[in-house]
Phi, psi and omega in degrees: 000137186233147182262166186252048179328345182260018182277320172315118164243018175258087183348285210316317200271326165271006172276347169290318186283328192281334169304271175355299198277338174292313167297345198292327177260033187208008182285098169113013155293144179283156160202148169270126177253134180244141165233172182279342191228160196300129050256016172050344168197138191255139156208151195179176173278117168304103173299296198175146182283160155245107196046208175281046176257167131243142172238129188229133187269116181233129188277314194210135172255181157287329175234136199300330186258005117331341199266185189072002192195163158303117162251154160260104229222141187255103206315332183273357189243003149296139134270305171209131173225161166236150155242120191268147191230127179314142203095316171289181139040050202241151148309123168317169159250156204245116214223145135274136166309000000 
């Protein structure tokens, strides 16, 4: 599914729309997320969107007892994300020493 972005003239709404549609086409995908607030950075599987959310199965945090469990991550609390795609890429797996 694709948007017709040039129907749009409100920035904000196509940048909201074009995240949306990315992840949206990464749902069972891996991905890394960096945020601005804490817990700053997520990598995990994209369950699936909810409204402008992503919900992500997150393997690794910064802190161990964060891993394991579902976040619900709000598209305005991205900062940086990767999504591995065949072919591409892959995300390290990020281990302590």
């Amino acid at each position: 599914m694709s948007v017709d972005y040039s129907k749009m003239t409100d920035v904000n709404q196509i940048h909201d729309s074009a995240i949306l549609e990315h992840f949206r086409n990464g749902v069972g995908h891996k991905t890394l997320v960096i945020s601005p607030s804490y817990p700053y950075m997520f990598v995990g599987i994209i369950k699936e969107l909810i409204g402008d959310t992503v919900k992500i199965d997150v393997e690794t945090t910064h802190f161990a007892q964060l891993e394991n469990r579902e976040w619900y991550i709000h598209i305005h609390n991205i900062e940086v994300f990767y999504i591995e795609r065949p072919g591409a890429p892959k995300i390290p797996k990020l281990e302590d020493y």
